[in-house]
C-alpha positions in Angstrom: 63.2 -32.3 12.3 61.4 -32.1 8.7 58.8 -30.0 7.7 56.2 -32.3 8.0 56.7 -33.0 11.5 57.3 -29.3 12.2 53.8 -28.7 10.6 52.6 -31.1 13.3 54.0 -29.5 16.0 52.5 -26.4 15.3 49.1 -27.7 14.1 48.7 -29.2 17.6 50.3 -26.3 19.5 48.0 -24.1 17.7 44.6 -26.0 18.3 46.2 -26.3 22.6 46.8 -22.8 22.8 43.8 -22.0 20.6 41.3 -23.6 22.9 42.4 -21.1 25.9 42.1 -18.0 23.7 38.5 -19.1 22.5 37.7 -19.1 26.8 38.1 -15.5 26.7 36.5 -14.9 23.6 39.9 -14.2 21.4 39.8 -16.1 18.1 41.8 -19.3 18.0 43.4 -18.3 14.7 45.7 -15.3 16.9 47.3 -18.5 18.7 49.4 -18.9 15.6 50.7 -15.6 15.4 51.8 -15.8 19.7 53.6 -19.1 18.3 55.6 -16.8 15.8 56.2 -14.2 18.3 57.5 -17.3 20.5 59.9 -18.7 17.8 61.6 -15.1 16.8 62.8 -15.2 20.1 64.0 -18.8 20.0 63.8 -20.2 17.0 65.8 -24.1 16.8 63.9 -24.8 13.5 65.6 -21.9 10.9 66.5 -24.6 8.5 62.5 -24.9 8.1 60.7 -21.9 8.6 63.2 -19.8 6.1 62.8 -22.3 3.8 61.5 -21.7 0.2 59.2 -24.2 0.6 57.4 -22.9 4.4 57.5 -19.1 2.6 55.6 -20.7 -0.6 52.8 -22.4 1.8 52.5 -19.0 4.1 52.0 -17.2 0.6 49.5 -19.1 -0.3 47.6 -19.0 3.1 47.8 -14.8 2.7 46.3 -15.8 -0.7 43.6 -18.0 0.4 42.3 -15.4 3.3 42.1 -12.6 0.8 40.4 -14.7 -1.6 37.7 -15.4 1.5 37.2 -11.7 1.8 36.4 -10.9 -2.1 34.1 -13.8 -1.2 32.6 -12.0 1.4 32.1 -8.7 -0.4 28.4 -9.0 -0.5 27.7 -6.0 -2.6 23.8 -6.3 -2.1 24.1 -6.1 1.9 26.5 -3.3 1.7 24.1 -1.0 -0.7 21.0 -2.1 2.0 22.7 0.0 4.6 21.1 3.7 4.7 21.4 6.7 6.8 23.1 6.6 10.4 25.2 4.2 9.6 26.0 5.0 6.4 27.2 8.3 8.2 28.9 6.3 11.4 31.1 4.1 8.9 32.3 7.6 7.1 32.8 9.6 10.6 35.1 6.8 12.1 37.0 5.7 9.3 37.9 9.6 8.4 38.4 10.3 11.9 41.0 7.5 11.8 42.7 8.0 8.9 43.1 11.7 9.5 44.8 10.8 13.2 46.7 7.7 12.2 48.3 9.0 8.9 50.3 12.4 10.4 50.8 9.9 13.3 52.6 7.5 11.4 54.2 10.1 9.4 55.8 11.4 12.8 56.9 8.3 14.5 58.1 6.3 11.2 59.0 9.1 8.6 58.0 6.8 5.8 56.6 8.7 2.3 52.8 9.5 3.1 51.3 7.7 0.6 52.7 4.8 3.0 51.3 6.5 6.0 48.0 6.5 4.5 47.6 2.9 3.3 48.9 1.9 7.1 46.1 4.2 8.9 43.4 2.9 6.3 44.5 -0.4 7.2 44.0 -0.2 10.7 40.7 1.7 10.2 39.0 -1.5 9.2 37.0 -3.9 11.3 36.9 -7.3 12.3 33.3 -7.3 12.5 33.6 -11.3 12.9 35.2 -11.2 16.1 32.3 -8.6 17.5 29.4 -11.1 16.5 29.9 -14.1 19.1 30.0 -11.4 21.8 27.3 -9.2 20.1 24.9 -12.9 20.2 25.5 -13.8 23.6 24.5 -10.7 25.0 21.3 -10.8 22.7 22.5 -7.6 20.8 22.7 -8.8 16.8 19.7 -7.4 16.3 19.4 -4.3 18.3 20.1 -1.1 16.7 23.3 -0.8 18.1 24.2 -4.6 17.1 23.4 -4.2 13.7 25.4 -0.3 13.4 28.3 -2.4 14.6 28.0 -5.3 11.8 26.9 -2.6 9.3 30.1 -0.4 9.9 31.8 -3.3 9.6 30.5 -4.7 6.5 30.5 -1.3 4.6 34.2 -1.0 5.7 34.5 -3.6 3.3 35.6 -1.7 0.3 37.9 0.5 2.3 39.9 -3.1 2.7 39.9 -3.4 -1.2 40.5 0.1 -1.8 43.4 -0.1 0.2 44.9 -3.7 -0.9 44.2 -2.3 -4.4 46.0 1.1 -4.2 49.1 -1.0 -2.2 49.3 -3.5 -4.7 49.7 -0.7 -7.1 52.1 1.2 -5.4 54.2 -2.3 -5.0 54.0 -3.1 -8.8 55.1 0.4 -9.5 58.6 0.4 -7.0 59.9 -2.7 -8.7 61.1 -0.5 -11.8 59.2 -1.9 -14.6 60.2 -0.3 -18.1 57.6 0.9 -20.5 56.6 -2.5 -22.4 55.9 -3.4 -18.8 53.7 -0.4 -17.9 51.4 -2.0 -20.7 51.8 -5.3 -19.7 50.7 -3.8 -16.2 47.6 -1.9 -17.8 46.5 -5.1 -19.7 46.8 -7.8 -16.8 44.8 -5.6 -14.7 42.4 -4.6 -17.1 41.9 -8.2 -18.0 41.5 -9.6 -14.5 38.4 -6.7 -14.4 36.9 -7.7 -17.4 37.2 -11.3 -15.8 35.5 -10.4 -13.2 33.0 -8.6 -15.1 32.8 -11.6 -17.6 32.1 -14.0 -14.8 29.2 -12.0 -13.3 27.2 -11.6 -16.2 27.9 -15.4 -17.1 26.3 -16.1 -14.0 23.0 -17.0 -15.6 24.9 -20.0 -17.7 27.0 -21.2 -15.4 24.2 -21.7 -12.7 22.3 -23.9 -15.3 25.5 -26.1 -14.9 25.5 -28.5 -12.1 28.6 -29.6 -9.9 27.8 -33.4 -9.1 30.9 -33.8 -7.6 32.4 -31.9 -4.5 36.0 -33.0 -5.8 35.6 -31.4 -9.4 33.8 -28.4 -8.2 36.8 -28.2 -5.6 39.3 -28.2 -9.1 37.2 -25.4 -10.3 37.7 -23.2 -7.7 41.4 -23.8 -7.3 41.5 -23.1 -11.2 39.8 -19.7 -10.4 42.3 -18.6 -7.5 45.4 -19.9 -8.7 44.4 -18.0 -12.4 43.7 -14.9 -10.5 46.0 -15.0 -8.4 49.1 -16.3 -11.2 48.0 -13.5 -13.5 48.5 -10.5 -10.6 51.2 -11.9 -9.8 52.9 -11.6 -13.3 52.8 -7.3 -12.0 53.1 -7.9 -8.7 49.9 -7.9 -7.5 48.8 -11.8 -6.7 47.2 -10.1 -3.6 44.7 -7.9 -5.9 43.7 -11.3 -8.0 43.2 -12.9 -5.6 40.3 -11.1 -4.0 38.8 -10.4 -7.4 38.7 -14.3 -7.6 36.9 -14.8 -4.4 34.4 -11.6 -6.2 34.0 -13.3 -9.6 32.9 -16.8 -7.8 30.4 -15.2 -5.6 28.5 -13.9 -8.1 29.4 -16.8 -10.5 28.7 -20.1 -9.2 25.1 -21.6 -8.4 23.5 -20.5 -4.8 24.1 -24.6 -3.7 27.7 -24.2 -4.5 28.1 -21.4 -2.4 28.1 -23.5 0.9 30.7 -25.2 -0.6 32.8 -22.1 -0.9 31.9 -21.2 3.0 32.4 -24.4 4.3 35.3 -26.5 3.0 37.9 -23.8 1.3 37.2 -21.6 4.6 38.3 -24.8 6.2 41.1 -24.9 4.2 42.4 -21.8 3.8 41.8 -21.1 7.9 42.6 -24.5 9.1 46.0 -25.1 7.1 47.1 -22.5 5.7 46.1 -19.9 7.4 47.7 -20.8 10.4 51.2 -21.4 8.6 50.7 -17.4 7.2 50.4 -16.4 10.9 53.2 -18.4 12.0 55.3 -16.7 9.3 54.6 -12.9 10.3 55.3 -13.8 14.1 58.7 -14.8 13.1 59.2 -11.0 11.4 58.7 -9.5 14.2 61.7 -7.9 15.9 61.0 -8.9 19.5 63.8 -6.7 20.6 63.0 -3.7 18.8 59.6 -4.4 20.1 60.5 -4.3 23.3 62.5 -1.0 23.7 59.5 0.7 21.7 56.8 -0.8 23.5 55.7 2.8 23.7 54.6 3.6 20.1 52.2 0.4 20.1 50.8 2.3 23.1 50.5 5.4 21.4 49.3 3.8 18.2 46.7 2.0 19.6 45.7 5.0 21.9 45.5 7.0 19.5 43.8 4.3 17.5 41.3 4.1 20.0 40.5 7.8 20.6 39.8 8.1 17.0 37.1 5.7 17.0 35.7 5.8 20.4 35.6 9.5 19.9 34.0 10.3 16.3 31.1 7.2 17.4 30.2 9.0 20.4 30.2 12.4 18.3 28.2 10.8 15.3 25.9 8.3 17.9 24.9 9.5 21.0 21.6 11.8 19.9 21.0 8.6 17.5 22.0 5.3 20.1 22.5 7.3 23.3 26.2 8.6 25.1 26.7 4.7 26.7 25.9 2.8 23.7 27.9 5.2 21.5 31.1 4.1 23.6 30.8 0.4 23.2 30.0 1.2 19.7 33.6 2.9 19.5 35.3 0.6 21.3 33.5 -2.2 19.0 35.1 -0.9 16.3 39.1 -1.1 17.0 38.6 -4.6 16.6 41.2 -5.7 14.1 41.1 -8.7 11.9 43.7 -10.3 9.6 42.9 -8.0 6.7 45.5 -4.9 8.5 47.9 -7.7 8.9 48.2 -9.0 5.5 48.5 -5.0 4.0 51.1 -4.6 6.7 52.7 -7.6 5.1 52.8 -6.4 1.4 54.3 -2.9 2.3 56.8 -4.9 4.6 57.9 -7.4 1.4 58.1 -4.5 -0.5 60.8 -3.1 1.6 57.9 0.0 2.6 58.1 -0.6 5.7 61.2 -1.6 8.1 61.3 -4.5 10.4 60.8 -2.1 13.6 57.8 -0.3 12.3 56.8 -4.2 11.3 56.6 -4.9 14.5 55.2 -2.4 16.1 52.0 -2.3 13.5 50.9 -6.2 14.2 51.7 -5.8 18.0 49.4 -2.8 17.6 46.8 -4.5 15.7 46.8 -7.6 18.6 46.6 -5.6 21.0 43.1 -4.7 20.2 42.2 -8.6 19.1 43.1 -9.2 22.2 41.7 -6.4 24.4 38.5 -5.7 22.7 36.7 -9.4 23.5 37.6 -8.8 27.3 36.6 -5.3 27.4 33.7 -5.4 25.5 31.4 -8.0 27.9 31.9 -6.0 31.1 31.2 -2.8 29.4 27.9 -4.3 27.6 27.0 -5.5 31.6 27.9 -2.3 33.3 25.4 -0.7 30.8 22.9 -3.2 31.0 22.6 -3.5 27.1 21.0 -7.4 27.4 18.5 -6.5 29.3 
């Protein structure tokens, strides 16, 4: 088999099982990653998926996503958030990052500054997986429905914060000498100042118009793959190319915009993405997995005390004891943004394949568990009513 046909094996396996998950409210896109889990335990296609060329496409789907979430970083919505949960987003990321990081520490002995970046990771939310659920229920814009999407929203910069500080820490183990330090200092300050260029050019660009969705679609891939290509020169393509998705969001005209949220999410989640998934399913070590099943149980138990815990401390004299719960349990909700940190620490020989595999089996876990959970505890309390 070639790689093109492989591709279409998957494509198709992933839409099949992707259908069931959607039934029970689990994102489609997590039917890729159970296909990698499948193939590291039988794999007949090694000649493919170790390939130079399947690594280069899965590189550029981890690419594409994080370029989508510097797209997403609306800076305006995240300043229009005041007071409780201003205060909720602080009190459960803290309280996760304070349990998660000795955890780690404990169970993986790995340096701490490693420790940290892994329980920052995991303290971020998949806010898009809670809003389906949140609008059937009727809940998006309750007070506890939009606490949930604001937590999730502010968390925002804790996800750059952290890809920033692990791309740094990645360009910095690879032993550059001291003409390099500079040439770290001036790629990163210039992709900055690009950024910062491109957001106060906004005014000129907007007067210009892009007739054509083709040419429009050349500038964009300009803008990534220039981000991206210069990060990369110091190891971090991951930092340029979320400052990429930041720059065109405040660069290009409001009409282009849809453009951005229709076809190059289209893109990046319905072909590349997918392949990037694919690819850290088959780094898992099923066997290790197996015979330490129990620290994803105590990782995502202690996971989920930490959040469930500080919400109901911080929320139930503001949204009630009940709804302070759900709003915990909301918020272990995990999105590709942890996976694709716990991928650049793994690449950069941070983390070992064990403790790998135990972080995205953790991180499923709750994709998994949260959709099912969350509806009969939103009935039981008679939230939609």
């Amino acid at each position: 088999m070639n790689l093109l046909l492989f591709l279409s094996l998957m494509f198709l396996l992933t839409y099949l099982f992707g259908k069931l998950l959607e039934k029970i409210r689990i994102p489609w896109i997590f039917s890729s990653l159970l296909i990698g889990f499948g193939l590291s335990i039988y794999n007949p296609f090694t000649s493919i998926t170790y390939s130079s060329t399947f690594d280069f496409l899965a590189e550029l789907g981890m690419l594409f996503l994080l370029f989508i979430i510097g797209f997403e970083l609306n800076i305006k919505k995240i300043f229009s958030h005041k007071g409780f949960t201003i205060k909720a987003t602080i009190c459960v990321v803290l309280a996760e990052v304070l349990v998660g990081t000795p955890l780690i520490l404990f169970l993986f002995q790995v340096p701490f500054i490693v420790a940290l970046l892994v329980a920052s990771s995991f303290a971020t939310v998949g806010e898009s997986v809670l809003l389906p659920i949140l609008d059937e229920f009727k809940l998006t814009n309750s007070r506890l429905g939009q606490t949930i999407l604001g937590v999730g929203v502010l968390d925002d910069f804790l996800e750059i914060l952290t890809i920033i500080v692990a791309t740094a820490l990645i360009g910095r183990s690879v032993g550059h000498t001291s003409i390099n330090i500079w040439l770290i200092f001036i790629v990163l300050f210039g992709l900055f100042a690009l950024v910062y260029i491109s957001i106060n050019l906004h005014k000129k660009i907007h007067t210009f118009k892009f007739k054509e969705i083709p040419s429009f679609f050349l500038f964009v891939l300009f803008f990534i793959f220039l981000f991206s290509g210069l990060g990369a020169l110091v190891e971090s393509a991951a930092l340029g190319a979320i400052l990429a998705g930041i720059a065109l969001r405040n660069l290009v005209p409001s009409i282009n915009l849809k453009f951005i949220e229709s076809e190059i999410r289209t893109l990046s989640y319905g072909f590349l993405a997918p392949i990037f998934f694919i690819w850290i399913g088959l780094q898992t070590n099923f066997g290790y997995l197996i015979h330490q099943i129990h620290y994803v149980l105590i990782i995502a138990g202690a996971a989920l005390i930490a959040k469930v815990g500080s919400s109901y401390l911080i929320g139930r004299k503001e949204i009630g004891g009940k709804e302070s719960v759900i709003m915990g349990v909301s918020l272990t909700v995990k999105m590709s943004t942890s996976i694709v940190i716990i991928k650049l620490l793994y690449d950069a020989g941070f983390i070992n394949p064990g403790m790998f595999s135990v972080l995205v089996a953790s991180s499923i876990l709750f994709t998994v568990l949260v959709p099912l959970v969350l509806p009969i505890l939103i009935k039981n309390t008679k939230l939609s009513v």
